[in-house]
C-alpha positions as MATLAB code, in Angstrom:
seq = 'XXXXXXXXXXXXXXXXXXXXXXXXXXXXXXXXXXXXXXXXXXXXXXXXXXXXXXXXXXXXXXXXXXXXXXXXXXXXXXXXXXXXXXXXXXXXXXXXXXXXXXXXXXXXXXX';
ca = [
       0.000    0.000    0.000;
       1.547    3.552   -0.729;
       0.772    6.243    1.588;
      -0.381    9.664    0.129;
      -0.246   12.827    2.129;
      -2.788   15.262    0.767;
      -2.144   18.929    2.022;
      -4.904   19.956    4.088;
      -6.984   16.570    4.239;
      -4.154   14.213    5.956;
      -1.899   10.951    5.166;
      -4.106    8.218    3.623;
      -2.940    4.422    3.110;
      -4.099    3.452   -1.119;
      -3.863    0.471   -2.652;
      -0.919   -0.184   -5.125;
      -1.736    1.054   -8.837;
      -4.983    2.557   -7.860;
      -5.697    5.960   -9.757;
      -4.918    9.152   -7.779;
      -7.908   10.991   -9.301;
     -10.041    7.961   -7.218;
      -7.478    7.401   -4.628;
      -8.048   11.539   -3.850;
     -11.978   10.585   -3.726;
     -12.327    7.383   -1.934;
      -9.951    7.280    0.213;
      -9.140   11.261    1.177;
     -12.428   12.385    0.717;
     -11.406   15.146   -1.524;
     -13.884   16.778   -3.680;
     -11.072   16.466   -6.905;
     -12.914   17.651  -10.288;
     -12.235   15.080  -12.627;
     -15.083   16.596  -15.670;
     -13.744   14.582  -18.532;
     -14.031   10.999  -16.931;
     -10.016   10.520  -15.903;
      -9.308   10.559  -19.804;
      -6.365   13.069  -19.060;
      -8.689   15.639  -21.757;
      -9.848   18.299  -19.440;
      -7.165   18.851  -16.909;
      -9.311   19.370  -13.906;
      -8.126   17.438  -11.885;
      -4.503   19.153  -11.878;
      -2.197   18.344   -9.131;
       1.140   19.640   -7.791;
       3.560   17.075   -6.417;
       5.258   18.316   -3.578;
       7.406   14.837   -2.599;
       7.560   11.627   -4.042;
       7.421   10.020   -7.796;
       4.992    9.298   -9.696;
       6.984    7.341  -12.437;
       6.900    8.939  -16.016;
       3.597   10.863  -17.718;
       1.148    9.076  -20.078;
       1.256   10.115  -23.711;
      -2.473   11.688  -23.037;
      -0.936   13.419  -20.348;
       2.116   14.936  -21.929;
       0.141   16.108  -24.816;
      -2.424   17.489  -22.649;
      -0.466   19.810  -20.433;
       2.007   20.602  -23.380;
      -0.899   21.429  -25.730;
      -2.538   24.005  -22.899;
       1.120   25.536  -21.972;
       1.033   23.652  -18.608;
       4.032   22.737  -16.712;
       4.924   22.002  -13.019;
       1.333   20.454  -12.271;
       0.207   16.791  -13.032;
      -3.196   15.433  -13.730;
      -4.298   12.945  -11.092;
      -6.063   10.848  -13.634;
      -2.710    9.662  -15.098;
      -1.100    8.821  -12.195;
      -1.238    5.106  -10.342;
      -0.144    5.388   -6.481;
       2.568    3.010   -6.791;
       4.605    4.770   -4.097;
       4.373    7.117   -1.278;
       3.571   10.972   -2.208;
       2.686   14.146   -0.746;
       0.534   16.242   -3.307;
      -1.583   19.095   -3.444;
      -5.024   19.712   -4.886;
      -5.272   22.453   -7.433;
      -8.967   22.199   -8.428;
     -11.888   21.437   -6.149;
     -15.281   20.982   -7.035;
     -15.867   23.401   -3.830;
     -13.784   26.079   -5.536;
     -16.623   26.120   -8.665;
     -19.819   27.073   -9.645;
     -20.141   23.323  -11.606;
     -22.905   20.880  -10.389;
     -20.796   17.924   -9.796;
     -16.858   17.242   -9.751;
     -17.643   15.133  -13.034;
     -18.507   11.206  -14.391;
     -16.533    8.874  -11.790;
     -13.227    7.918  -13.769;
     -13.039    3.850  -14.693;
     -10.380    1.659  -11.957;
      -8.458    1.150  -14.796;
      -6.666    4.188  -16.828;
      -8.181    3.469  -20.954;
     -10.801    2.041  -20.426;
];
């Protein structure tokens, strides 16, 4: 299990290779936006990494931040807790006029 430390919610044990977007969710309670499903589209559900790795990006997710001039954040959708991290949430549903956070991403990332 890796350990993820979410600044301002707490340290939360997640299973190995679940998705951050739904480890954020279940697990930390966090009310992450995640509007385009976890598909690494929308970038919503931005996060900064403060400590730890995350291993290297997804092709979605590469193009995605390059394409909208993005750097120094990573999208939670394209990351699998495989280790311990310490991150912190960019974009809350809280923080938004939107209706809901978005469609709950799938376990696994392409499907």
């Amino acid at each position: 299990m890796a350990k993820i430390n979410v600044a301002g919610f707490g340290e939360f044990e997640v299973p190995n290779d679940k998705r951050l977007v739904l480890a954020l969710v279940d697990e930390a309670g966090v009310d992450q936006l995640h509007a385009c499903g976890g598909n690494g589209r929308c970038t919503t559900c931005q996060v900064r990494i403060t400590d730890g790795e995350t291993g290297p990006m997804t092709d979605v997710e590469q193009a995605t931040l390059t394409e909208r001039g993005l750097e120094g954040v990573r999208l939670s959708c394209q990351i699998l807790c495989e280790q311990d991290l310490s991150v912190e949430i960019l974009k809350r549903l809280s923080d938004t006029d939107r209706e809901d956070a978005g469609s709950r991403p799938a376990d696994v990332m392409g499907t």
